[in-house]
C-alpha positions in Angstrom: 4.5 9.9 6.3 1.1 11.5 6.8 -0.8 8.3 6.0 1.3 6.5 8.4 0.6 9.2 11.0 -3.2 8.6 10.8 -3.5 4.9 11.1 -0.7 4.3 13.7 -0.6 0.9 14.9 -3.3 -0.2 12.3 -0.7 -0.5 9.5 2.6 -0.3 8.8 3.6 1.0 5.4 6.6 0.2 3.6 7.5 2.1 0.4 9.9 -0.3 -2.5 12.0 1.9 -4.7 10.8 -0.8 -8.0 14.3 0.7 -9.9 16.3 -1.1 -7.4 14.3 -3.7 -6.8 12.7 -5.1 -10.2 12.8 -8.9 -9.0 10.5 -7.8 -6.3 8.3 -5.4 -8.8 8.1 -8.2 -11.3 6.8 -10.5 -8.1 4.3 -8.7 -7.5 3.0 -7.6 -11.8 3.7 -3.5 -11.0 3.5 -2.0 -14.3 2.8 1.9 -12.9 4.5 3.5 -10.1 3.1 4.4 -7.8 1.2 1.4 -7.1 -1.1 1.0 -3.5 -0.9 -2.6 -2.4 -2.4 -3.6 1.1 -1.7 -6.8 2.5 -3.8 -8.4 5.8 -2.2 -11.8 6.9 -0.2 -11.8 3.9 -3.2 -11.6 1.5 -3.9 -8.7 -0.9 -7.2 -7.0 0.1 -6.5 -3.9 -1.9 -4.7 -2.8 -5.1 -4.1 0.7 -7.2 -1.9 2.3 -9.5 -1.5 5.9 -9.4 -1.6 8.5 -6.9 -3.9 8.6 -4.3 -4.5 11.0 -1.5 -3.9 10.7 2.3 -7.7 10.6 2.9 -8.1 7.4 0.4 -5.4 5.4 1.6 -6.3 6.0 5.3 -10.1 5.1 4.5 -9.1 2.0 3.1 -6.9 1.2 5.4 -9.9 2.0 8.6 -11.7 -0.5 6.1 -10.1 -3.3 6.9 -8.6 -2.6 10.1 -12.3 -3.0 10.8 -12.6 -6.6 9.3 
């Protein structure tokens, strides 16, 4: 919720609870939870496993908002 308070409009995050949906977590190889995935035009631009703070994920996100 922080995160998505920072980047507005730039993103739109979406959290997958993987224990009720493991077709979806084997799609997309998660192994460790959390995992960060960001998508531009349905293409994976970024990827991590484990926790990250708000400041990370909004830099990142800035990143390629820029692009």
């Amino acid at each position: 919720q922080e995160v998505a308070g920072k980047v507005g409009d730039k993103a739109r995050i979406v959290k997958i609870d993987v224990d009720a949906n493991p077709a979806l977590a084997a799609q997309m190889q998660i192994q460790g939870v959390p995992t960060f995935v960001l998508f531009q035009k349905g293409e994976v631009k970024w990827r991590q496993s484990g926790m990250q703070s708000a400041h990370v994920l909004t830099d990142v996100i800035d990143q390629y908002a820029k692009a």
